[in-house]
C-alpha positions in Angstrom: 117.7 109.0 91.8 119.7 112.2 92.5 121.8 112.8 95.8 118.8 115.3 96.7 116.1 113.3 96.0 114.0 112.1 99.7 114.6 108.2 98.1 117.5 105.8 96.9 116.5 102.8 95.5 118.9 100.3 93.8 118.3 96.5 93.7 120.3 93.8 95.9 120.7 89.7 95.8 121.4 89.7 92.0 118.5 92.1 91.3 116.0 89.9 93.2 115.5 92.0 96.4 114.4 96.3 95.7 116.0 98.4 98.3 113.9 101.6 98.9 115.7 103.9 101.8 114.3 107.3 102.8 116.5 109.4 102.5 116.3 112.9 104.1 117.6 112.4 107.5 117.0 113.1 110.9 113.4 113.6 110.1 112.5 111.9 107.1 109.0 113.7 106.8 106.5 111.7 104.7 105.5 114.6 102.8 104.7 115.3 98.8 108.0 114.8 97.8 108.5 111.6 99.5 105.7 110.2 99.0 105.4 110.8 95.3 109.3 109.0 95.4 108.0 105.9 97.1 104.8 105.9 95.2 106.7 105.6 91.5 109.7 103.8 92.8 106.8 101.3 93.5 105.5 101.5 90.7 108.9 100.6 88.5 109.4 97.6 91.1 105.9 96.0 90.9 107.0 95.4 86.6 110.1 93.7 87.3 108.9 90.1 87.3 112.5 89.1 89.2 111.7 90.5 92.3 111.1 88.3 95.3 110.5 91.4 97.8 111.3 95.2 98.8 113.4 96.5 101.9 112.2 99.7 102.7 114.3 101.8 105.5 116.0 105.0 106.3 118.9 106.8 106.7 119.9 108.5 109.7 118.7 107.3 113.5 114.7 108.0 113.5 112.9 106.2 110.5 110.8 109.0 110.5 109.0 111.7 112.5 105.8 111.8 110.3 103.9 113.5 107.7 104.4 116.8 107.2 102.0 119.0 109.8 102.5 122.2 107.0 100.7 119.9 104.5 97.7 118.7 106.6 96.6 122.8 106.5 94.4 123.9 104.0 94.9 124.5 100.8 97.1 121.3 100.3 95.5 118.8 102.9 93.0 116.9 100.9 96.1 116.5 98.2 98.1 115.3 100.6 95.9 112.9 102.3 95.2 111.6 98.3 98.5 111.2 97.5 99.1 109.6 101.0 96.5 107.0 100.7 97.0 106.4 97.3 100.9 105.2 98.2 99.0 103.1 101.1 96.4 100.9 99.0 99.5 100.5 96.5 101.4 98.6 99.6 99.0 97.0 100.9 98.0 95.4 96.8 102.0 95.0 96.3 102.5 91.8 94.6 105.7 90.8 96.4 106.1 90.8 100.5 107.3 94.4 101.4 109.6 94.5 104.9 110.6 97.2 106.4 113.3 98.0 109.0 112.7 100.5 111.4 114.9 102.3 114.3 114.6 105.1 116.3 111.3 107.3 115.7 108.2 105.9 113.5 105.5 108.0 114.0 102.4 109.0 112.2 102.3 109.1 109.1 105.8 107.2 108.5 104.1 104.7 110.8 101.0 104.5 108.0 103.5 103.7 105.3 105.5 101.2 107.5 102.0 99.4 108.2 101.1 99.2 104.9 104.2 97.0 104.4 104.1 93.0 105.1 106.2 92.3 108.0 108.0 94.9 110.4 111.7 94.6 111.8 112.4 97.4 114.8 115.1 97.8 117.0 114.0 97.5 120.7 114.4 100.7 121.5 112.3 102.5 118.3 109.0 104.5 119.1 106.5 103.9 117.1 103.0 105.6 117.6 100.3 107.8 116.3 100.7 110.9 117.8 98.0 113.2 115.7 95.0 112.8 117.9 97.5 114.9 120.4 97.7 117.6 118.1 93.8 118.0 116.9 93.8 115.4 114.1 93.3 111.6 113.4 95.2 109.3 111.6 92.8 108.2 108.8 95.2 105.6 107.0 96.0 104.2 110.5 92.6 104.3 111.1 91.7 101.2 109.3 95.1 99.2 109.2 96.1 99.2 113.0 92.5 97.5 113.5 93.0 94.9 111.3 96.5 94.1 112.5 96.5 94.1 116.0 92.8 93.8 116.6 90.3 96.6 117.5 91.1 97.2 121.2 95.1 97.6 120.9 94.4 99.8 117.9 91.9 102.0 120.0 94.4 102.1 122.8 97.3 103.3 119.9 94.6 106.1 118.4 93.5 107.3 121.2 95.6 107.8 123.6 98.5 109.1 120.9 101.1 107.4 123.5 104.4 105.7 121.6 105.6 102.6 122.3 109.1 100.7 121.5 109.9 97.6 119.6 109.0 95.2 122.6 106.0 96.4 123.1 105.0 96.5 119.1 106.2 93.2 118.9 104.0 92.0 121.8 100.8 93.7 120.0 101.8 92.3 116.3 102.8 95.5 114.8 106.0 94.2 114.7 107.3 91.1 113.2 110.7 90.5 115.2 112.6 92.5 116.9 116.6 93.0 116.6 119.3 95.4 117.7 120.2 95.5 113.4 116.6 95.7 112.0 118.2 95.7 108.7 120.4 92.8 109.0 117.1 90.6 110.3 114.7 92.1 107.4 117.9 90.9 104.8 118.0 87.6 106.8 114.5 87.2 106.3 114.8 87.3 102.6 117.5 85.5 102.1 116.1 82.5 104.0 112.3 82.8 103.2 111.6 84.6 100.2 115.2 84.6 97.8 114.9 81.1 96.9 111.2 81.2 95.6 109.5 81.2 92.5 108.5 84.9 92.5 105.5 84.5 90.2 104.1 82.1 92.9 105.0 84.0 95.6 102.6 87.2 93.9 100.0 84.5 93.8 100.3 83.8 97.8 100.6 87.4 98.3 97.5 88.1 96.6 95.9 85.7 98.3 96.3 86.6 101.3 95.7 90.2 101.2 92.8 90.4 98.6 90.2 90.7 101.5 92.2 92.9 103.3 92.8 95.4 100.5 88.8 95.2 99.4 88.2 96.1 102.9 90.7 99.0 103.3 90.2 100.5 100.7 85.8 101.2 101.4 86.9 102.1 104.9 89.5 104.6 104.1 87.3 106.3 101.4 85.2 107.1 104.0 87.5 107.9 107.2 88.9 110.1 104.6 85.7 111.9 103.6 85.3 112.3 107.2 88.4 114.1 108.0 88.1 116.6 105.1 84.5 117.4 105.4 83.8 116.6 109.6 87.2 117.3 111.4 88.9 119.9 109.6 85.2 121.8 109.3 86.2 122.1 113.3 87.7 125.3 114.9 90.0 122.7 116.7 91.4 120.9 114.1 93.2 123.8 112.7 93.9 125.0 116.4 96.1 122.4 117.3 97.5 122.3 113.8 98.6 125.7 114.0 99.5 125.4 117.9 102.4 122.4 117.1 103.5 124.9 114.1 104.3 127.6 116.1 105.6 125.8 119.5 103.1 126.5 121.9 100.2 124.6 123.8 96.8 124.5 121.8 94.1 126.3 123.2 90.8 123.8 122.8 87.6 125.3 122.7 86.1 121.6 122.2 84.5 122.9 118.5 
């Protein structure tokens, strides 16, 4: 891809591992763009019959702040959340283990994608939340993943409170896999130990195996969390309130509607 492009994705240990790396620092907003890079860089990877697993990351300190809050407006929010959950079910179906190394912020919607993945890496000190319920919104993706992989009651705590917490913590809840001061240097450990060595059309038989239930199961859920949001929440007068409150800096004004 070109130096502007939001992705860079080359291949590592002799073309058996796909490195995927966000790449429009600080930020790295999961928006159209970016998700349309991650969706076909996918794509290409999921042919390549080499490949033992993906690395996805980021450049700069913060993983990423979330999905872009312009987007979620009307006319472009039920595109977005589409494309979004579209680039989700492709994750969670991928035939090889996806890990993904996280540091500094991982919120929202960047936290969707990074949960869609297989196994988690974080520095101790990353935040990594779902902050949309604090601005008038819900996360519908996270909706039905953080359920199924830290149980109901962590993920209602997560949802509904929209509080952060750090790699210790996400670790302690199974969000996160391990936890290391190089989350990228674990994730390639990982691999190298566990997953380089293997027969790669086995290992997309385990994979599949393991996940087929989980994918069936996502994927009815999300079809309707998403119906919800487009049609329930954003037919509210508060939805768009706090939407438009975080764009222009100021505290929303509820009206509870």
């Amino acid at each position: 891809m070109s130096p502007e492009a939001p992705l860079r994705d080359w291949r590592d240990r002799d073309g058996r591992l796909a490195r995927l790396r966000l790449s429009r620092p600080k930020a790295n907003i999961v928006d159209a763009a970016m998700i349309a890079a991650l969706d076909a860089a996918l794509a290409e990877v999921a042919g390549d019959a080499r490949i033992r697993g993906v690395l996805l990351d980021a450049e700069g300190p913060h993983f990423s702040f979330g999905a872009s809050v312009e987007e979620h407006l009307p006319p472009t929010m039920a595109a977005m959340l589409r494309g979004l959950h579209g680039l989700v079910l492709r994750m969670l179906a991928f035939p090889v283990p996806i890990l993904v190394a996280v540091r500094g912020q991982c919120l929202g919607g960047g936290l969707e994608v990074a949960t869609a993945g297989h196994l988690i890496f974080a520095a101790p000190e990353a935040r990594l939340g779902q902050p949309e319920i604090l601005v008038g919104v819900f996360p519908p993706a996270a909706s039905c993943l953080l359920p199924e992989r830290i149980g109901r009651a962590a993920a209602e705590d997560l949802l509904f409170s929209g509080r952060a917490v750090d790699g210790r913590e996400a670790h302690r809840l199974g969000l996160v896999h391990a936890v290391a001061d190089d989350p990228e240097a674990a994730a390639l450990a990982y691999f190298d130990e566990h997953l380089s060595r293997l027969s790669a059309a086995v290992l997309r038989h385990g994979v599949a195996a393991a996940r087929c239930d989980l994918v069936d199961r996502v994927r009815a859920k999300l079809a309707e969390v998403e119906r919800r949001y487009l049609e329930g929440l954003m037919a509210t007068r508060d939805a768009l309130e706090g939407l438009k409150a975080f764009l222009e800096k100021r505290p929303a004004r509820w009206e509870d509607r």
